[in-house]
C-alpha positions as a Markdown table, in Angstrom:
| # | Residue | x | y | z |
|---|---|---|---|---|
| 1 | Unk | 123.7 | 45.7 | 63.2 |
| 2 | Unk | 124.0 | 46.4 | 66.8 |
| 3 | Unk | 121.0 | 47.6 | 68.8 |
| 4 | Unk | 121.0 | 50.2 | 71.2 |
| 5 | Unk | 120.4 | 50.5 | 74.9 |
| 6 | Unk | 117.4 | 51.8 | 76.1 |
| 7 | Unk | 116.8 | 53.9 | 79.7 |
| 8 | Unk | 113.5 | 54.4 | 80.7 |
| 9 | Unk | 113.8 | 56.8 | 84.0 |
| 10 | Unk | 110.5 | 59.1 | 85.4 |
| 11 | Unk | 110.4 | 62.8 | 85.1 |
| 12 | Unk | 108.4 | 65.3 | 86.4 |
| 13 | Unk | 108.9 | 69.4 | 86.2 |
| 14 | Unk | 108.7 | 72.2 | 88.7 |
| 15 | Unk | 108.6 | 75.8 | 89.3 |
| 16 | Unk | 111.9 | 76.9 | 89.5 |
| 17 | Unk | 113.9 | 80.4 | 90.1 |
| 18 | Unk | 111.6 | 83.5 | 88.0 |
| 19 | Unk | 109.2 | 81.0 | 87.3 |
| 20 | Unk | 111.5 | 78.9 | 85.1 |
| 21 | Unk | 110.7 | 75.0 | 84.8 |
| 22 | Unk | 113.3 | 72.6 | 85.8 |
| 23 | Unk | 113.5 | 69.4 | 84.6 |
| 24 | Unk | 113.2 | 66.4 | 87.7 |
| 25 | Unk | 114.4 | 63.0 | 87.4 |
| 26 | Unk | 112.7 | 60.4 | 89.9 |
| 27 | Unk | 108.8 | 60.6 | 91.1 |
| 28 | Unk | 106.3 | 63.2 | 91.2 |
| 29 | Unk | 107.0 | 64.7 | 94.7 |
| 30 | Unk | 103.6 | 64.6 | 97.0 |
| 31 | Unk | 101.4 | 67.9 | 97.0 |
| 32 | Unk | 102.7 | 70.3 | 100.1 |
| 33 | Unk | 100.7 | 73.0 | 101.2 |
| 34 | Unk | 101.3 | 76.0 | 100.1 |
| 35 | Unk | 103.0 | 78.4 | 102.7 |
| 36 | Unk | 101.0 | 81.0 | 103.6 |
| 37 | Unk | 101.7 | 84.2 | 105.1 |
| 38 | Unk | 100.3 | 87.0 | 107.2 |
| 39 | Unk | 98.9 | 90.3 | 105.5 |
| 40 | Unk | 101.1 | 92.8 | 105.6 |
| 41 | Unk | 98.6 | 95.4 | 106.7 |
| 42 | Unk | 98.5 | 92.9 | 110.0 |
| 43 | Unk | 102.3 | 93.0 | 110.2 |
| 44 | Unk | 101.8 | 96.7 | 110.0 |
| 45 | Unk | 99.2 | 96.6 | 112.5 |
| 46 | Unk | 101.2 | 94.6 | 115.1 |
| 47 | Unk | 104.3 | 96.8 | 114.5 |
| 48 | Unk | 102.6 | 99.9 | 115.2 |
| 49 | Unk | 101.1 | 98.4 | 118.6 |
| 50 | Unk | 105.0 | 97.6 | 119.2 |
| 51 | Unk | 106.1 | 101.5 | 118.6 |
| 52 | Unk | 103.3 | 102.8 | 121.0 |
| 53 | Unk | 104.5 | 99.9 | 123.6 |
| 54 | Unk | 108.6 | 101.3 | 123.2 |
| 55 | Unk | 107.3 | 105.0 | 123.4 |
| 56 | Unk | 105.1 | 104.8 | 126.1 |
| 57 | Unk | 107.8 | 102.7 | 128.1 |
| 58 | Unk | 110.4 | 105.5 | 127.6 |
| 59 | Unk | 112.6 | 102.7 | 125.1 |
| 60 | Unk | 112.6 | 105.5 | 122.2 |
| 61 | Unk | 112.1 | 109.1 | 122.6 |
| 62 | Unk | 109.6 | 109.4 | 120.3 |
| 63 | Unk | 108.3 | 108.5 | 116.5 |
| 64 | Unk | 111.7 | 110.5 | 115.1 |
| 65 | Unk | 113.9 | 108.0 | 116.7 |
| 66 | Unk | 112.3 | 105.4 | 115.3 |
| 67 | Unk | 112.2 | 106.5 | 112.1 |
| 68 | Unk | 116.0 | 106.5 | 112.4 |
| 69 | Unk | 116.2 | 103.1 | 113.9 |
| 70 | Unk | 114.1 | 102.1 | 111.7 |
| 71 | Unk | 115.9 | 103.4 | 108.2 |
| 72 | Unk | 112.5 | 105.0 | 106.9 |
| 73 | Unk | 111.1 | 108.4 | 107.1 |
| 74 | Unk | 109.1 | 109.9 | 109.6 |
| 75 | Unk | 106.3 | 110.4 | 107.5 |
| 76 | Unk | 106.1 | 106.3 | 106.7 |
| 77 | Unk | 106.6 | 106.0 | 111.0 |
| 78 | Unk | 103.0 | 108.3 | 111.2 |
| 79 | Unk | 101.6 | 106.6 | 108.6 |
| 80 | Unk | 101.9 | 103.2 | 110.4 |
| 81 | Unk | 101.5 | 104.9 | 114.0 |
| 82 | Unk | 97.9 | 106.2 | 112.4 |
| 83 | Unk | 96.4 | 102.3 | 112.4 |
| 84 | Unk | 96.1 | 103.3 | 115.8 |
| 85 | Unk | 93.8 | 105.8 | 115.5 |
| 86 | Unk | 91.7 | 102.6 | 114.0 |
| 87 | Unk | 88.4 | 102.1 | 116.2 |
| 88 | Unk | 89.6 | 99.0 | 118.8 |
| 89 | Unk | 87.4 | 96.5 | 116.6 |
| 90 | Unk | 88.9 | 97.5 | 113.1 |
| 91 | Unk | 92.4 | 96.5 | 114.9 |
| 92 | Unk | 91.3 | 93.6 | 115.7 |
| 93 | Unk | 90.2 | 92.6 | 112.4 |
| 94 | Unk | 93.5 | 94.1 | 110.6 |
| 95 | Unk | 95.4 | 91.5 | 112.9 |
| 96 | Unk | 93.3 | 88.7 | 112.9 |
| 97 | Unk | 92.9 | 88.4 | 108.9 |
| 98 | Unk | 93.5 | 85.2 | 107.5 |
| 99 | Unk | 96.5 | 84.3 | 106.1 |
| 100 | Unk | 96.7 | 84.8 | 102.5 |
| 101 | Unk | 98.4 | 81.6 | 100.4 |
| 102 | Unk | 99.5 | 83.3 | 97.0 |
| 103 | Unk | 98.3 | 86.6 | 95.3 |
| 104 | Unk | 97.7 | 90.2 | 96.3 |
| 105 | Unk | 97.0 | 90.7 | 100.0 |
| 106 | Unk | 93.0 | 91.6 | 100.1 |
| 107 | Unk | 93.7 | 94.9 | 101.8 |
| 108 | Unk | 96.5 | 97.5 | 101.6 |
| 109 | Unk | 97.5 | 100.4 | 104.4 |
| 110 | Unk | 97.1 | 103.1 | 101.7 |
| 111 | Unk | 93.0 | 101.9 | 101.6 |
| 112 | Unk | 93.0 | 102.0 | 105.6 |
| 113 | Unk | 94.3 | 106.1 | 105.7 |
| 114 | Unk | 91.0 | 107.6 | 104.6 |
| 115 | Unk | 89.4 | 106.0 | 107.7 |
| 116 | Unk | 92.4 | 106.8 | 110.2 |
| 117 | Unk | 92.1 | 110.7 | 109.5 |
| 118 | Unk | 88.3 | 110.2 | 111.1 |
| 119 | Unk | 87.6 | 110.4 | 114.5 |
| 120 | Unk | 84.3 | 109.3 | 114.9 |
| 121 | Unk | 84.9 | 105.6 | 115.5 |
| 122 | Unk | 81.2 | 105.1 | 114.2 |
| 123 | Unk | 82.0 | 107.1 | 111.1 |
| 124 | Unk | 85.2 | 104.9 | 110.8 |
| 125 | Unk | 83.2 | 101.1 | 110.9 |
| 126 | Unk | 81.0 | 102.4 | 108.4 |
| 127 | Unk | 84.0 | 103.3 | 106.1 |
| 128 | Unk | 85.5 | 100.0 | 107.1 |
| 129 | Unk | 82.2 | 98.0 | 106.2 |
| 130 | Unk | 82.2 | 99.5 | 102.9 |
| 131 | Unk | 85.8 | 98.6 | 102.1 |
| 132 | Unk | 85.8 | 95.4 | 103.5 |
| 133 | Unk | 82.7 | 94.1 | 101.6 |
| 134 | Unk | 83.8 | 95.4 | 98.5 |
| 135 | Unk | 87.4 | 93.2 | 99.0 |
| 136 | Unk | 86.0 | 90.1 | 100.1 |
| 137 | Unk | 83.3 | 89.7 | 97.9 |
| 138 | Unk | 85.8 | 89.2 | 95.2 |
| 139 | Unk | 87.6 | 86.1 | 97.5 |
């Protein structure tokens, strides 16, 4: 009667590609941080300060050529180019949020277009209040 050998290894699993487990030999790797990233709507933000910066500088002629620059529409170019129309203290909140680790961004451009078509900047905080305490309540 012969007696077989025996391995004894460590394993550990992790989230692979579309959320599949894979199977790890070796230790449990150390906990990282997760990456986080900036809000889209702050990306959006920052890029619509950059088209008024090219346009005003003479760079583009105007929102059409950016549009085809760009690859998008010209209606998606106003819609981005209308988070200026934000009061100055609204931008600044838009590209200051915090970074979001995983999930849903808290806010989304299409909630932000109701207050752009406002001018009264008063008008527009108020709107902004509402929204933004209705959003991070839930965080």
């Amino acid at each position: 009667m012969t007696e077989g050998i025996k391995f004894q290894t460590r394993v550990h699993f992790r989230c692979g590609r579309n959320g599949r487990k894979q199977l790890r030999t070796g230790e449990t790797p150390v906990a990282t941080v997760q990456p986080s990233r900036v809000p889209r709507v702050s990306r959006l933000m920052a890029l619509a300060i950059r088209f008024d910066g090219l346009v005003r500088g003479g760079i583009v002629a105007d929102q059409a050529d950016l549009a085809r620059l760009g690859h998008v529409t010209r209606a998606r170019v106003t819609q981005i180019m209308n988070l200026l129309c934000l009061a100055p203290d609204i931008q600044e909140e838009l590209l200051f949020m915090a970074r979001v680790g995983r999930g849903c961004d808290p806010i989304h451009e299409r909630q932000l277009r109701p207050i752009t078509a406002v001018a009264d900047w008063w008008k527009q905080r108020r709107m902004w209040r509402e929204i933004a305490s209705c959003l991070f309540e839930k965080t």
